[in-house]
Biopython code that builds the backbone (N, CA, C, O; Angstrom):
import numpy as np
from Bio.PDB.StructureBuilder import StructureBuilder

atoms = [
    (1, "UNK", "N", (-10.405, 13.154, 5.715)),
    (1, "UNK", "CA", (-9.700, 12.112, 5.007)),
    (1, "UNK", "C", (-8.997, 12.632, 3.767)),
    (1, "UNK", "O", (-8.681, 11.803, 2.913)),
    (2, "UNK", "N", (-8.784, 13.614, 3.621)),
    (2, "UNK", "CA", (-8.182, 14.693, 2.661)),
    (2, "UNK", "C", (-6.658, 14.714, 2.435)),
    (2, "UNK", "O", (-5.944, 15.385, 3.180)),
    (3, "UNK", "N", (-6.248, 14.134, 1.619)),
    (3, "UNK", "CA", (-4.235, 14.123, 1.686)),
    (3, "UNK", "C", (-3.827, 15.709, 1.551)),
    (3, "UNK", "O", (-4.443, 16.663, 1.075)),
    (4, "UNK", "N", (-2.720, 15.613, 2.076)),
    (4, "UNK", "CA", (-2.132, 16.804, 2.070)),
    (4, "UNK", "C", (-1.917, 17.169, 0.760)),
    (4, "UNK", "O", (-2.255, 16.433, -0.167)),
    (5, "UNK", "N", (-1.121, 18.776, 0.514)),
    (5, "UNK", "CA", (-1.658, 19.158, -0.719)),
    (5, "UNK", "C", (0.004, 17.977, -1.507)),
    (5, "UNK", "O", (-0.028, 17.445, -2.616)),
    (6, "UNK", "N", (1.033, 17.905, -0.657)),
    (6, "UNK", "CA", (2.261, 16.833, -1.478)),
    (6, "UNK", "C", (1.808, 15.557, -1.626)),
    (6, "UNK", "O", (2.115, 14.880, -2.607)),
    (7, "UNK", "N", (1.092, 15.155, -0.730)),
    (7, "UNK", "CA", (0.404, 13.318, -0.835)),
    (7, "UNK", "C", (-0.390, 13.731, -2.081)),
    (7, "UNK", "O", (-0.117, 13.087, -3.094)),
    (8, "UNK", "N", (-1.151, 14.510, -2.172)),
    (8, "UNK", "CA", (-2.283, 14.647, -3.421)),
    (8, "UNK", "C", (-1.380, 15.118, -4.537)),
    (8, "UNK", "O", (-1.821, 14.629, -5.577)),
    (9, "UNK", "N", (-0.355, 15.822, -4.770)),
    (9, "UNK", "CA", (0.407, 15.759, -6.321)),
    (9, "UNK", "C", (1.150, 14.866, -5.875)),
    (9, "UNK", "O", (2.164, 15.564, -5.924)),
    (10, "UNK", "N", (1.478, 14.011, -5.520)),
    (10, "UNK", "CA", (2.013, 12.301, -5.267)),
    (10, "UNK", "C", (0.994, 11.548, -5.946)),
    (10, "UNK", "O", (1.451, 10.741, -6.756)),
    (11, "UNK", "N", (-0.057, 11.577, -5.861)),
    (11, "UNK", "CA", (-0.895, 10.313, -6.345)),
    (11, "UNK", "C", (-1.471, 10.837, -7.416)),
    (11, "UNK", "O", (-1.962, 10.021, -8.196)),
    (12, "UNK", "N", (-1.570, 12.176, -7.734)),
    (12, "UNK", "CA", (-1.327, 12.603, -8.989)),
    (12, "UNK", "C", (-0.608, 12.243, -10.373)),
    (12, "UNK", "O", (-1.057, 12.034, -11.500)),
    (13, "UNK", "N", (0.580, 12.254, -9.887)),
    (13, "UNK", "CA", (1.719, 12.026, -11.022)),
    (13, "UNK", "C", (1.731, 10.417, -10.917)),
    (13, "UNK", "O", (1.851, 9.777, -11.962)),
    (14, "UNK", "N", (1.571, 9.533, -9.293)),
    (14, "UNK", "CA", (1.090, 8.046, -9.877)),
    (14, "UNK", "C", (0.327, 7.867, -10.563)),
    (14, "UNK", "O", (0.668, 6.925, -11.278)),
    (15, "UNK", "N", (-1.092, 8.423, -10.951)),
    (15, "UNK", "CA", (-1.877, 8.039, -11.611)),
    (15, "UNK", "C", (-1.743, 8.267, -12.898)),
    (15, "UNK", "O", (-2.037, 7.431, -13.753)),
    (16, "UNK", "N", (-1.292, 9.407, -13.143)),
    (16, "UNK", "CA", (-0.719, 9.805, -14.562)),
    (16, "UNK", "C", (0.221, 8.373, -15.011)),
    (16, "UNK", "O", (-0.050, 7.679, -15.991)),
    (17, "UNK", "N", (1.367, 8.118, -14.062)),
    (17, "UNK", "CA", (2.383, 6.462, -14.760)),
    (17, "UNK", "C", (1.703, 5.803, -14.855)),
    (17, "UNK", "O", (1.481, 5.242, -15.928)),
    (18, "UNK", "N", (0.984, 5.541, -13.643)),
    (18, "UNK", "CA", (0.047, 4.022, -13.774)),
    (18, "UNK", "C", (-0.725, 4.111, -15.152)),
    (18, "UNK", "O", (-0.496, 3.121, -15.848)),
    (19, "UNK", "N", (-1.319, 4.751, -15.555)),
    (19, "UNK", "CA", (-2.103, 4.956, -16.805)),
    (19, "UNK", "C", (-1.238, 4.898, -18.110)),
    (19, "UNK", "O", (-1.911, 4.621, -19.103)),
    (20, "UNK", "N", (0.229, 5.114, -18.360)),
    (20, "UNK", "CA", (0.717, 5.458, -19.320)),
    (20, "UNK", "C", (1.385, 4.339, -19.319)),
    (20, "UNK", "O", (1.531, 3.962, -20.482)),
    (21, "UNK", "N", (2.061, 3.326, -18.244)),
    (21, "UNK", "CA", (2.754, 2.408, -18.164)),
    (21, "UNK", "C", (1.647, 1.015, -18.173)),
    (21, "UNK", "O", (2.276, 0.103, -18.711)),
    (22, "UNK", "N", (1.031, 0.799, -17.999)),
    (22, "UNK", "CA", (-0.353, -0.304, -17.336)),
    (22, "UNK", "C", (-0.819, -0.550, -17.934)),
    (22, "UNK", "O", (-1.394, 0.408, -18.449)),
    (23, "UNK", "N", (-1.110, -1.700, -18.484)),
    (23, "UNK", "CA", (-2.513, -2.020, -18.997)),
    (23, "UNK", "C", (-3.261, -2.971, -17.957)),
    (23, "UNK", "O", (-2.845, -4.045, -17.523)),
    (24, "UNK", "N", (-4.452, -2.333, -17.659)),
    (24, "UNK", "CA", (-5.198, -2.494, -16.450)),
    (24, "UNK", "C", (-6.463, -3.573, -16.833)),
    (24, "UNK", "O", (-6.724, -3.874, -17.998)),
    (25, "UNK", "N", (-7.382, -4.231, -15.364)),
    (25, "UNK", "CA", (-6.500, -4.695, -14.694)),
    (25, "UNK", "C", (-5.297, -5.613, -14.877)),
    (25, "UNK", "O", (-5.102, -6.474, -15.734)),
    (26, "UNK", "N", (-4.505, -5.196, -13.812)),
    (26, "UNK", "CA", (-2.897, -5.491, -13.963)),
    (26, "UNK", "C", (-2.455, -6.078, -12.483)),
    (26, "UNK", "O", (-3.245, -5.701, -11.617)),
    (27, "UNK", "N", (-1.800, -6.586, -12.176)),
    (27, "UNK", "CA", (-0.711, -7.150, -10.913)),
    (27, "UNK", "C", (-0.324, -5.533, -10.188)),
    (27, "UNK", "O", (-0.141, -4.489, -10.814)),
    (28, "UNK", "N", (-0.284, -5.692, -9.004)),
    (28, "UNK", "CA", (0.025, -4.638, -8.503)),
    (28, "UNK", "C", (0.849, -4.236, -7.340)),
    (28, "UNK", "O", (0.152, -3.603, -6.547)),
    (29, "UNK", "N", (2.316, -4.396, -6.866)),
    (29, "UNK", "CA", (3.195, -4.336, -5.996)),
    (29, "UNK", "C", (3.033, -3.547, -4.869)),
    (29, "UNK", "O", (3.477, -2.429, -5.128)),
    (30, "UNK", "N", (2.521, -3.618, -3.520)),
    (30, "UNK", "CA", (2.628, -2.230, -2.595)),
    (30, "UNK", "C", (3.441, -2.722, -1.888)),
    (30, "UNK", "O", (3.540, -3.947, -1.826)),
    (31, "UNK", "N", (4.362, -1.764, -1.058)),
    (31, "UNK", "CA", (5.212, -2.088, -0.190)),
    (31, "UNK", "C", (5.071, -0.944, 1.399)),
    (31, "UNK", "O", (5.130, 0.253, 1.679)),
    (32, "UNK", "N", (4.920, -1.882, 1.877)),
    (32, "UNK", "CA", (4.540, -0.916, 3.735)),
    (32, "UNK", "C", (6.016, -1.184, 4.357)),
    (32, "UNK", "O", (6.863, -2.008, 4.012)),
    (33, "UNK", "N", (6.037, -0.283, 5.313)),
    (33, "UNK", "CA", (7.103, -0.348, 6.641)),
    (33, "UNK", "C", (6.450, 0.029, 7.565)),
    (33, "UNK", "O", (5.736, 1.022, 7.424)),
    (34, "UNK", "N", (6.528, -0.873, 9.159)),
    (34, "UNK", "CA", (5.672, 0.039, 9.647)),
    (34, "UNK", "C", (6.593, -0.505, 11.290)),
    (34, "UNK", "O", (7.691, -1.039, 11.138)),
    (35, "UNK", "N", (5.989, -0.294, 12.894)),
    (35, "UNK", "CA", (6.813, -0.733, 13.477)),
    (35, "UNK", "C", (6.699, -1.837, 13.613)),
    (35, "UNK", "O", (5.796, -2.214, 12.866)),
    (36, "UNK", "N", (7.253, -2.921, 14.359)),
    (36, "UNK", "CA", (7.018, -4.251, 14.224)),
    (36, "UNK", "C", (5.699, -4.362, 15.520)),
    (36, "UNK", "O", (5.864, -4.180, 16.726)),
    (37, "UNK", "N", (4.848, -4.594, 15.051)),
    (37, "UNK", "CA", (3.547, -5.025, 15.792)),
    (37, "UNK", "C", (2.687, -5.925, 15.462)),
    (37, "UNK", "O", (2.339, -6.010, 14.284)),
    (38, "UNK", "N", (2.337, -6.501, 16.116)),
    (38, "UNK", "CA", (1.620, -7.709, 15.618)),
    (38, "UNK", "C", (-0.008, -7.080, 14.881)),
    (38, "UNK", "O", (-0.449, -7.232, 13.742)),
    (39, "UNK", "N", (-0.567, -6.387, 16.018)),
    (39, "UNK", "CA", (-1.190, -5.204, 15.436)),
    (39, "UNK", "C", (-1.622, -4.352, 14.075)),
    (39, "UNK", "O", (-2.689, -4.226, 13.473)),
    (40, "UNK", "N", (-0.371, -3.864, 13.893)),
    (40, "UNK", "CA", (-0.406, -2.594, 12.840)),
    (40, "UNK", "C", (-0.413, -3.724, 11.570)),
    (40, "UNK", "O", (-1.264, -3.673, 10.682)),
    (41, "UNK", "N", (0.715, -4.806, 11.613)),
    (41, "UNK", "CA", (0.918, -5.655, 10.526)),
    (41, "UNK", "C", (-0.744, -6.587, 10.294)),
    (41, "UNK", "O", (-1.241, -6.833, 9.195)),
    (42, "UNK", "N", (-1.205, -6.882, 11.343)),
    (42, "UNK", "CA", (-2.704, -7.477, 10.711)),
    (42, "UNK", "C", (-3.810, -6.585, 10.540)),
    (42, "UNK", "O", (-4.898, -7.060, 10.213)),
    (43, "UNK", "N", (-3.686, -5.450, 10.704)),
    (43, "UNK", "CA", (-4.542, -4.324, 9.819)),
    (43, "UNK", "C", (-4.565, -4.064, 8.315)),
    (43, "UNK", "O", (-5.549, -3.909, 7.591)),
    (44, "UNK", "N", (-3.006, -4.047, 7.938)),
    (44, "UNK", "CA", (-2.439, -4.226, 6.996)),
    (44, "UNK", "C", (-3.275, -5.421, 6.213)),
    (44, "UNK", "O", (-4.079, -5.261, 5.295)),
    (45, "UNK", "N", (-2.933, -6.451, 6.727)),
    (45, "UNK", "CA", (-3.587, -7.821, 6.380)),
    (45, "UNK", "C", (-5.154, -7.796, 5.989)),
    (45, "UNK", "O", (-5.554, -8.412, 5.001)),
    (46, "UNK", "N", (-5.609, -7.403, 6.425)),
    (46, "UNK", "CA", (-6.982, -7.191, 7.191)),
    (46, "UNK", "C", (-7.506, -6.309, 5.756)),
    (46, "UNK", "O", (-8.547, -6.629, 5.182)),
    (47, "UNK", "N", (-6.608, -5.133, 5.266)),
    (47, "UNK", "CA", (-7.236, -4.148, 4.495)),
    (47, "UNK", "C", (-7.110, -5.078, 2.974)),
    (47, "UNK", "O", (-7.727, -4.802, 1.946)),
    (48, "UNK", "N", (-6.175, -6.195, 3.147)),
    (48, "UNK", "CA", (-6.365, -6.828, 1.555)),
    (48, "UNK", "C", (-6.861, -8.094, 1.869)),
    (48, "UNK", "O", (-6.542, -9.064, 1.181)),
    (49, "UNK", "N", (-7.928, -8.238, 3.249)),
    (49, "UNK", "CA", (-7.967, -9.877, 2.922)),
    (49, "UNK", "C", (-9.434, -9.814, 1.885)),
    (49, "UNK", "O", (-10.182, -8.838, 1.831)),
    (50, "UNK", "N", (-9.612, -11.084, 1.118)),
    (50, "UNK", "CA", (-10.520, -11.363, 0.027)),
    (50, "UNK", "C", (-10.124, -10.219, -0.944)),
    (50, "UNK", "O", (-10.952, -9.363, -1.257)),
    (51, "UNK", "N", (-8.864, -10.208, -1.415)),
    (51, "UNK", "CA", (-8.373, -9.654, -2.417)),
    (51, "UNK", "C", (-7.515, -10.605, -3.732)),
    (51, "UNK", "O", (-7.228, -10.507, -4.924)),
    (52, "UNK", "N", (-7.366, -11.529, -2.590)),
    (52, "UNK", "CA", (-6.604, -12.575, -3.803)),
    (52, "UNK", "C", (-4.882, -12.113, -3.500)),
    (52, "UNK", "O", (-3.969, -12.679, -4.102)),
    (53, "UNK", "N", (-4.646, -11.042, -2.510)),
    (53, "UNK", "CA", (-3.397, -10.741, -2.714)),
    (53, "UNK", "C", (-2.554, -11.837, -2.093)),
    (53, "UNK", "O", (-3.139, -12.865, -1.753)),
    (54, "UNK", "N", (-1.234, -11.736, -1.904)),
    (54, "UNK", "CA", (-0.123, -12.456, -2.022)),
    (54, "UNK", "C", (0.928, -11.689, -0.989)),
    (54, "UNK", "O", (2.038, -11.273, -1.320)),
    (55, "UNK", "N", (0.357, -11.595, 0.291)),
    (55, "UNK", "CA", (1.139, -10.993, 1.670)),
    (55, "UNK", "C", (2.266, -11.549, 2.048)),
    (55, "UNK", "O", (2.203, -12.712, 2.447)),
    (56, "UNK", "N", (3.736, -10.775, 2.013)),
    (56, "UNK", "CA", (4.760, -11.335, 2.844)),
    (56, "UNK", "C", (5.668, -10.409, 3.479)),
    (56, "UNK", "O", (5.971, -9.357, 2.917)),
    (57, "UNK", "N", (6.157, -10.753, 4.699)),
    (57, "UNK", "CA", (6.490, -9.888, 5.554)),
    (57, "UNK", "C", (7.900, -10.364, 6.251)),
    (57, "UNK", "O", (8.096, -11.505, 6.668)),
    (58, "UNK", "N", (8.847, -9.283, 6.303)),
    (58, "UNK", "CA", (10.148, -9.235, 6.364)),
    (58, "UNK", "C", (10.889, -8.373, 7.639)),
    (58, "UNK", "O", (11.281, -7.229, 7.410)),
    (59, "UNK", "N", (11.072, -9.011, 9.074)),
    (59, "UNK", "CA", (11.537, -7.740, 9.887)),
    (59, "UNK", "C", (12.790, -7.329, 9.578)),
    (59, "UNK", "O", (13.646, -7.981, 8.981)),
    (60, "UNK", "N", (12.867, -6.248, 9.996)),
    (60, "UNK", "CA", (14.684, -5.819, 9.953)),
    (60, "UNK", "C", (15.837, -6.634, 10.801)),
    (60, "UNK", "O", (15.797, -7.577, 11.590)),
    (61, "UNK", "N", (16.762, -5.909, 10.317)),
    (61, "UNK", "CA", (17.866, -6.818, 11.510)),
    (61, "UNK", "C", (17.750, -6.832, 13.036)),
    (61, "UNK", "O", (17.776, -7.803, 13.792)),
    (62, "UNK", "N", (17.590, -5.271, 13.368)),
    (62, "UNK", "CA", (17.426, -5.151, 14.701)),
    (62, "UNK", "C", (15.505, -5.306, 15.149)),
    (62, "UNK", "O", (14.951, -5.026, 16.212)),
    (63, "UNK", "N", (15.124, -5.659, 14.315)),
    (63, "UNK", "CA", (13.669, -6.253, 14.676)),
    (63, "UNK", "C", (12.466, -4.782, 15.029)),
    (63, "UNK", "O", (11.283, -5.080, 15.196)),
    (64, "UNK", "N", (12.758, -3.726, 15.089)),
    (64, "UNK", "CA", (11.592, -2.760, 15.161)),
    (64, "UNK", "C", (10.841, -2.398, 14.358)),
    (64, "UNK", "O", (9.773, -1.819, 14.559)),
    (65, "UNK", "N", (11.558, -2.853, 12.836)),
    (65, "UNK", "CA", (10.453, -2.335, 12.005)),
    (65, "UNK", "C", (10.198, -3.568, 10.602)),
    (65, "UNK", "O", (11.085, -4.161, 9.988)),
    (66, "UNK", "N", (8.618, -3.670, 10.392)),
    (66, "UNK", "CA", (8.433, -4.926, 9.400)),
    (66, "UNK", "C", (8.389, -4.133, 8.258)),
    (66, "UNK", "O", (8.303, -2.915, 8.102)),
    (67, "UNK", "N", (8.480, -5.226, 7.367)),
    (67, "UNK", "CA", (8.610, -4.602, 5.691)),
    (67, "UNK", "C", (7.460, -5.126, 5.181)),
    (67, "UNK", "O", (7.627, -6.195, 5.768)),
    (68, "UNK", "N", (6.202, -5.336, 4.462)),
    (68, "UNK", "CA", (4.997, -5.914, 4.188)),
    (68, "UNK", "C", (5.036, -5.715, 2.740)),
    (68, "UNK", "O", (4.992, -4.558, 2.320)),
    (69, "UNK", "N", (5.110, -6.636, 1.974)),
    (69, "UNK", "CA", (4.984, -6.816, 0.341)),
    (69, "UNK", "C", (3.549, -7.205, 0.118)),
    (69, "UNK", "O", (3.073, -8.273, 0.503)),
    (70, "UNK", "N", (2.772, -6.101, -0.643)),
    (70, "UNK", "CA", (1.529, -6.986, -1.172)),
    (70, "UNK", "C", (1.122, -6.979, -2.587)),
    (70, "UNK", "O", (0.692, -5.956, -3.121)),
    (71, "UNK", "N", (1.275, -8.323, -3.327)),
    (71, "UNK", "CA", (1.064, -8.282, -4.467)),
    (71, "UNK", "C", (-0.324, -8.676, -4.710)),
    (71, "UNK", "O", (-0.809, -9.662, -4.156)),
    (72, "UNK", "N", (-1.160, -7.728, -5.748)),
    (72, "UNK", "CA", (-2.551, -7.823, -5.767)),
    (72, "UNK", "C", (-2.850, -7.749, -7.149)),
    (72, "UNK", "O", (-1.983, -7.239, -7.858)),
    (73, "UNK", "N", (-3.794, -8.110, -7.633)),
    (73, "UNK", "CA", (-4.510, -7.812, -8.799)),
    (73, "UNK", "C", (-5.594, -6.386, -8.727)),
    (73, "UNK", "O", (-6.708, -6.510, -8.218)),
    (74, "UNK", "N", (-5.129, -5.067, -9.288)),
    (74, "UNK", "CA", (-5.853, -4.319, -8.850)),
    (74, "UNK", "C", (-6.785, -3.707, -10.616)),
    (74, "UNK", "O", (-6.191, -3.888, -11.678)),
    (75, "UNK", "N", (-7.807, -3.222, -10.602)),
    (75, "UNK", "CA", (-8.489, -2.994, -11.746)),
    (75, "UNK", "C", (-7.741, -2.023, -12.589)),
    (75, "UNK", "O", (-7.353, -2.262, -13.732)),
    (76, "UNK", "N", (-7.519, -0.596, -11.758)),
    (76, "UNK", "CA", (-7.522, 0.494, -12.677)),
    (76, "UNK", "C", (-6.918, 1.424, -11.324)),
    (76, "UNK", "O", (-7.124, 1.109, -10.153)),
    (77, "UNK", "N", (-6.121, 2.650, -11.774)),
    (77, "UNK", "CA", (-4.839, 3.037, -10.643)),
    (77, "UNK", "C", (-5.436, 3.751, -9.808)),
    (77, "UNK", "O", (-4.804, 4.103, -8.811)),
    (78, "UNK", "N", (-7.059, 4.240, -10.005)),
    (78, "UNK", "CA", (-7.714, 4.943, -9.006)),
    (78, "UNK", "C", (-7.836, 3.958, -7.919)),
    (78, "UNK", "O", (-7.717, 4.290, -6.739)),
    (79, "UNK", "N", (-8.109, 2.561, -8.359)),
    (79, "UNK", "CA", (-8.133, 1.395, -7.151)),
    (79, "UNK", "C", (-7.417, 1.134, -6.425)),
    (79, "UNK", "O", (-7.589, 0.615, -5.322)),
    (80, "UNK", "N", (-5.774, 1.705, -7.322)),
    (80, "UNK", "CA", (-4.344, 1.670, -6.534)),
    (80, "UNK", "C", (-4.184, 2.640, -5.351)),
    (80, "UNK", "O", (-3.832, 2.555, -4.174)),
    (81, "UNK", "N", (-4.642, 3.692, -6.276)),
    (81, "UNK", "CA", (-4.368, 4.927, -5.162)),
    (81, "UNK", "C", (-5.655, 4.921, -3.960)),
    (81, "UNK", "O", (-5.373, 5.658, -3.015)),
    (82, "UNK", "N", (-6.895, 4.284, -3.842)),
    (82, "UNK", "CA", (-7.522, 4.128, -3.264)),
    (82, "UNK", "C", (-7.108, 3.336, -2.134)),
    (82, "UNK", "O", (-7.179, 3.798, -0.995)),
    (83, "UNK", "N", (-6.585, 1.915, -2.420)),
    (83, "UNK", "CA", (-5.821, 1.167, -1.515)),
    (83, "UNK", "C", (-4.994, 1.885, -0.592)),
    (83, "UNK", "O", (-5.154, 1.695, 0.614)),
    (84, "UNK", "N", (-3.801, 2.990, -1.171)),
    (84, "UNK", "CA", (-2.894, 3.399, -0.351)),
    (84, "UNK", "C", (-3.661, 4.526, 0.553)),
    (84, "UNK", "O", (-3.179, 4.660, 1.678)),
    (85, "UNK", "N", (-4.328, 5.021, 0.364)),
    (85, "UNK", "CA", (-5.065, 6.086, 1.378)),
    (85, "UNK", "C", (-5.849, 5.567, 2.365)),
    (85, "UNK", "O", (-6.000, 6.083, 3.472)),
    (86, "UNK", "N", (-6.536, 4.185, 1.845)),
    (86, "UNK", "CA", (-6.946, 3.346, 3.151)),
    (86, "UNK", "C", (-6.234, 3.102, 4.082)),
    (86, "UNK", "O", (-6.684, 3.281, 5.214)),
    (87, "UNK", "N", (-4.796, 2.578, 3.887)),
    (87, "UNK", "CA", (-3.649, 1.815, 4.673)),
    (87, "UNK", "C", (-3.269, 3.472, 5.110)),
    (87, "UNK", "O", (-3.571, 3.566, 6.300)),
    (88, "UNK", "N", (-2.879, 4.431, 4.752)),
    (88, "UNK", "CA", (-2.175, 5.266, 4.880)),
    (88, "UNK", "C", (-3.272, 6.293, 6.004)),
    (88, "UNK", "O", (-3.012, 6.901, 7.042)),
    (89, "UNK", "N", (-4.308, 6.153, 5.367)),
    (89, "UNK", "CA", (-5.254, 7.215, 6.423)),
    (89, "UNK", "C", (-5.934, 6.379, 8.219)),
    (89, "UNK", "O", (-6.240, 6.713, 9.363)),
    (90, "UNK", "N", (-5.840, 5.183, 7.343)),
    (90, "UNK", "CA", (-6.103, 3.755, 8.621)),
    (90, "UNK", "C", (-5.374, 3.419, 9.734)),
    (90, "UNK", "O", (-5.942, 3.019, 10.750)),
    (91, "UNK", "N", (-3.501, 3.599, 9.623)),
    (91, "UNK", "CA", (-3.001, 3.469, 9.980)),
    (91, "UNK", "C", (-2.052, 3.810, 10.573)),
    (91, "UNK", "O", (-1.052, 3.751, 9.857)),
    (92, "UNK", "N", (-1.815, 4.222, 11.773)),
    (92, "UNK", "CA", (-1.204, 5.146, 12.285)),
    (92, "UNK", "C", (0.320, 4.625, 11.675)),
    (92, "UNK", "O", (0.637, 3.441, 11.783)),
    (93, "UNK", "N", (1.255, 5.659, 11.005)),
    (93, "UNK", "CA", (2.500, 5.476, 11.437)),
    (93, "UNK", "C", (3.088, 4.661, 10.381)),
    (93, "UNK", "O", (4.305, 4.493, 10.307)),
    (94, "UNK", "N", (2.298, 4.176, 9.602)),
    (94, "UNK", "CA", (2.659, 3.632, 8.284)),
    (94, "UNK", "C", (3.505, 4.591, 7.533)),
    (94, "UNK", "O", (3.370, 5.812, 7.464)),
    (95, "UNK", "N", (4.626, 3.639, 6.841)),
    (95, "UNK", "CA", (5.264, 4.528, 5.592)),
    (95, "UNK", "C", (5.269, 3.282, 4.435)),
    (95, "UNK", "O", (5.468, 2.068, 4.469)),
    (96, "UNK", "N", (4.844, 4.549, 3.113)),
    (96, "UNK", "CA", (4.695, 3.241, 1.831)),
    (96, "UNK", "C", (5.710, 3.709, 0.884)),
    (96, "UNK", "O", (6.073, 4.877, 0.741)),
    (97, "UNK", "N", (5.964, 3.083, 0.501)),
    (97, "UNK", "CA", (7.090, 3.302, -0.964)),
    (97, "UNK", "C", (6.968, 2.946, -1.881)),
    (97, "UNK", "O", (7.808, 3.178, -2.750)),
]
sb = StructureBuilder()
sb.init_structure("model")
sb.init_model(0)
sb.init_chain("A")
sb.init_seg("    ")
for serial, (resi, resn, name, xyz) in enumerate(atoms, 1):
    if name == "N":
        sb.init_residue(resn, " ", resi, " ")
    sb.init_atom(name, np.array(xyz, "f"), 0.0, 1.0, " ", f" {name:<3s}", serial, name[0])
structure = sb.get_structure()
């Protein structure tokens, strides 16, 4: 379950902003793309339900791929970056931005 050595100075230098920009806990924006599946999108779901978050989901024009907004209340940016390695290590095929 180990990020690669670019995913790991990725969540590096997030944690460094999140800390310098944040005052925690704080509101917290993630954004998924993934293909359009009914599937992949309620895993997604699934990894923030009893979070209090605020799920909404957007397909593209030509319909293959969903866009998933989740706004959450998260504590502190290790919780942030914790979140994305769940979705990201959980899920096949996910991309986050």
């Amino acid at each position: 379950m180990s990020a690669t050595p670019n995913a790991e100075e990725f969540y590096q230098k997030l944690k460094v902003q999140l800390t310098e920009t944040t005052t925690w806990p704080s509101e917290y924006l993630y954004k998924f793309i993934v293909l359009t599946e009914k599937v992949k999108i309620k895993q997604i779901e699934d990894l923030f339900d009893n979070t209090g978050a605020v799920i909404s989901t957007k397909e593209s024009k030509n319909g293959k791929y969903t866009s998933i907004s989740v706004n959450v209340i998260m504590k502190n940016p290790d919780a942030v970056i914790d979140m994305y390695l769940e979705v990201t290590t959980n899920i096949e095929g996910v991309i986050s931005l």
